[in-house]
C-alpha positions as CSV (number, residue, x, y, z in Angstrom):
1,X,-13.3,-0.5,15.2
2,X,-17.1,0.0,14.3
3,X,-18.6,1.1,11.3
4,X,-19.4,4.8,12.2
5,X,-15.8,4.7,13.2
6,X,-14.5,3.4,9.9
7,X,-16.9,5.4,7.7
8,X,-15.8,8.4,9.9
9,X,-12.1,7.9,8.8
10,X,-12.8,7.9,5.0
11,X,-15.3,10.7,5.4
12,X,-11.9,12.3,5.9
13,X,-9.8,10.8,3.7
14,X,-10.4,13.4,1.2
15,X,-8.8,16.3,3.4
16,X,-5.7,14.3,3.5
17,X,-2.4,14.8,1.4
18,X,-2.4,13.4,-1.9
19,X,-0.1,11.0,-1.6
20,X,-1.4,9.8,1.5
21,X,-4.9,9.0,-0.4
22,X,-2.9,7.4,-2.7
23,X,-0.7,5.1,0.1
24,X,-4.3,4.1,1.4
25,X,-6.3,3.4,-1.8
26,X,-2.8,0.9,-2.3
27,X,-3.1,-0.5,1.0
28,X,-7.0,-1.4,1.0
29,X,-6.6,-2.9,-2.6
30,X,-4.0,-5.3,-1.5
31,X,-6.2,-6.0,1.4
32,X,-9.3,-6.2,-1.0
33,X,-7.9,-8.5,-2.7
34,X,-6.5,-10.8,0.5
35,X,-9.9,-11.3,1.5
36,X,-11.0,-12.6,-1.9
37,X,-8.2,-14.8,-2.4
38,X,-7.3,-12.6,-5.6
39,X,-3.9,-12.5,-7.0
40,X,-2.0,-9.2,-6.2
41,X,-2.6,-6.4,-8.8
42,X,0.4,-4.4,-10.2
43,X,-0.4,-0.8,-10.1
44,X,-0.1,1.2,-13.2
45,X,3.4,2.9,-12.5
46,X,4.5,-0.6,-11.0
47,X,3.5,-2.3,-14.8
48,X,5.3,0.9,-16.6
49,X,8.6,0.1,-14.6
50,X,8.3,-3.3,-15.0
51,X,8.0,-2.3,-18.6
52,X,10.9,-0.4,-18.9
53,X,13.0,-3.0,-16.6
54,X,12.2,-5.6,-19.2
55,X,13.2,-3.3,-22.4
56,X,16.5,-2.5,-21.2
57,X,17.1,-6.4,-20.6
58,X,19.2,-5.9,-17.6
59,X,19.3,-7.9,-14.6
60,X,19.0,-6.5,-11.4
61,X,22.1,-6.2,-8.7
62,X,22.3,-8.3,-6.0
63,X,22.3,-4.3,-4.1
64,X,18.8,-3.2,-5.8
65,X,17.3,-6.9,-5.2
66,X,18.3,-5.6,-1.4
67,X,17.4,-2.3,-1.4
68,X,13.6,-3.8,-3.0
69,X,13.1,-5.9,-0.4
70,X,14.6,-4.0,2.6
71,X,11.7,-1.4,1.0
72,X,8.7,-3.9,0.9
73,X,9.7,-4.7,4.4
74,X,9.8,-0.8,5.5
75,X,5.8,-1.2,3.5
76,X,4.7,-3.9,5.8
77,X,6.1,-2.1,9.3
78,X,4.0,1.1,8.1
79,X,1.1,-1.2,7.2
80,X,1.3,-2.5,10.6
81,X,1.6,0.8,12.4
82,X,-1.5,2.2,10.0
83,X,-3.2,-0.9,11.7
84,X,-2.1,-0.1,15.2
85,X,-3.0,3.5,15.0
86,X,-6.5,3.2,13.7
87,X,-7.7,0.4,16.2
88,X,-7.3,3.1,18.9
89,X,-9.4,5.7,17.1
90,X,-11.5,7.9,19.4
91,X,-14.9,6.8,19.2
92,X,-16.9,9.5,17.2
């Protein structure tokens, strides 16, 4: 992908649904901080329910621990196919 082609895309990238802006703001902050060898970064609602895991004091099922990482999994396929669908862009 070139430049133009890239800076094309997030010219965009306001036009699109909230929630997708928000998927791909996530997406190129984990990847932000893979190329600068920086830890990852909770985001805000992640901290809050990490918060509010902690306060209740209550461990996890083995079901949820499941369900989380069946879900992180399902993150990394779309991640993937976000990948795949961009590299064949139309040039513009």
């Amino acid at each position: 992908m070139t430049k133009d082609q890239v800076e094309a895309v997030l010219a965009r990238v306001p036009t699109w649904p909230e929630g997708r802006q928000q998927e791909l703001a996530e997406l190129a902050l984990e990847i932000e901080a893979k190329i600068s060898g920086a830890g990852y970064g909770a985001m805000p609602d992640e901290l809050a329910a990490i918060d509010e895991g902690l306060a209740e004091e209550e461990a996890a099922s083995k079901e949820e621990v499941k369900t989380a990482i069946a879900s992180s999994r399902g993150m990394m396929v779309n991640e993937l196919r976000l990948k795949s669908s961009l590299v064949r862009l139309p040039l513009v």
